[in-house]
C-alpha positions as CSV (number, residue, x, y, z in Angstrom):
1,X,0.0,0.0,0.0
2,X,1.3,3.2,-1.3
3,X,2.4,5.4,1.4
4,X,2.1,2.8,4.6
5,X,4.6,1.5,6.2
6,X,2.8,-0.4,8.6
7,X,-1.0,-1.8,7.3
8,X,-3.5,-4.0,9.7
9,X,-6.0,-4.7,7.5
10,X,-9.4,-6.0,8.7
11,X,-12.5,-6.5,6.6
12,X,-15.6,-4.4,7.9
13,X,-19.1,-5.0,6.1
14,X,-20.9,-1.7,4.7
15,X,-24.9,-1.2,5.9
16,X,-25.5,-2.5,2.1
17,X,-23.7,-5.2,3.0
18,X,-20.5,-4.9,0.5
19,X,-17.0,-6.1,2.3
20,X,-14.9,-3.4,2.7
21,X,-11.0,-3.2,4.3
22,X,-10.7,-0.8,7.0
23,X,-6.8,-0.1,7.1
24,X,-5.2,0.7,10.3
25,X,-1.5,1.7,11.0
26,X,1.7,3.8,10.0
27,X,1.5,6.1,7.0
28,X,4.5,7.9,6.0
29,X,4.8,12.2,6.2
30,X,7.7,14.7,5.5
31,X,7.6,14.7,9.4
32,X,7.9,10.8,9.9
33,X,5.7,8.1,10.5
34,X,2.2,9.1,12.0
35,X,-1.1,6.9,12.7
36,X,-3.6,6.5,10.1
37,X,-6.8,5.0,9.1
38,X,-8.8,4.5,5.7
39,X,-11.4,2.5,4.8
40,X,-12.5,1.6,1.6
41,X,-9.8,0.7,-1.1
42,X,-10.9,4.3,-2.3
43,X,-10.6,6.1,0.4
44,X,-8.5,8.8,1.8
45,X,-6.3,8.2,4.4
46,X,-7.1,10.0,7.6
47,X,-3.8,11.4,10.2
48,X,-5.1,10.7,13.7
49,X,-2.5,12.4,16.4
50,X,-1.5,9.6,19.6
51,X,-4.4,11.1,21.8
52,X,-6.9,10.8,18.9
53,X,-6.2,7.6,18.0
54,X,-6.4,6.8,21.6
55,X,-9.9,7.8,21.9
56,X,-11.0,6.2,18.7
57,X,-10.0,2.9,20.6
58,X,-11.8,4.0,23.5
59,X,-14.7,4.8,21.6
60,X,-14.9,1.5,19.9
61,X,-14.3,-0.3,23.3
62,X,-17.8,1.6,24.3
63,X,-19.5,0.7,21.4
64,X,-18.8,-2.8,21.9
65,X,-19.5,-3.0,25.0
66,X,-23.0,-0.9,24.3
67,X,-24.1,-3.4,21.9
68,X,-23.4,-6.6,23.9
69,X,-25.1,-5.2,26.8
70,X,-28.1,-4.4,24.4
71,X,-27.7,-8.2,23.4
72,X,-27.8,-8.9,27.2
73,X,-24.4,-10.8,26.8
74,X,-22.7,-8.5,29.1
């Protein structure tokens, strides 16, 4: 993948239902390697600072964790 250094792909599923990979990891900059995420094979890729990527894990961890109480499996 142009510009990555690092890639983590994983496969996410659109509402549509259409597979899509939702990339995660190190892009390179003119200021060094920084945290980034795309998704689509089309899309852009997105610069997330440390405490932004940071929350965007947090965030996840919550929505997990709201879903599977909603499913009473937590």
């Amino acid at each position: 993948m142009e510009g990555w250094r690092t890639a983590l792909v994983v496969q996410g599923v659109t509402r549509g239902g259409r597979a899509v990979p939702v990339v995660a990891g190190l892009l390179e900059t003119p200021y060094g390697p920084l945290v980034g995420i795309r998704v689509g094979e089309r899309g852009e890729s997105v610069i997330l600072s440390d405490q932004v990527g940071a929350e965007l894990i947090v965030n996840l961890r919550e929505a997990i964790a709201t879903k599977l109480k909603a499913e009473g499996e937590l």
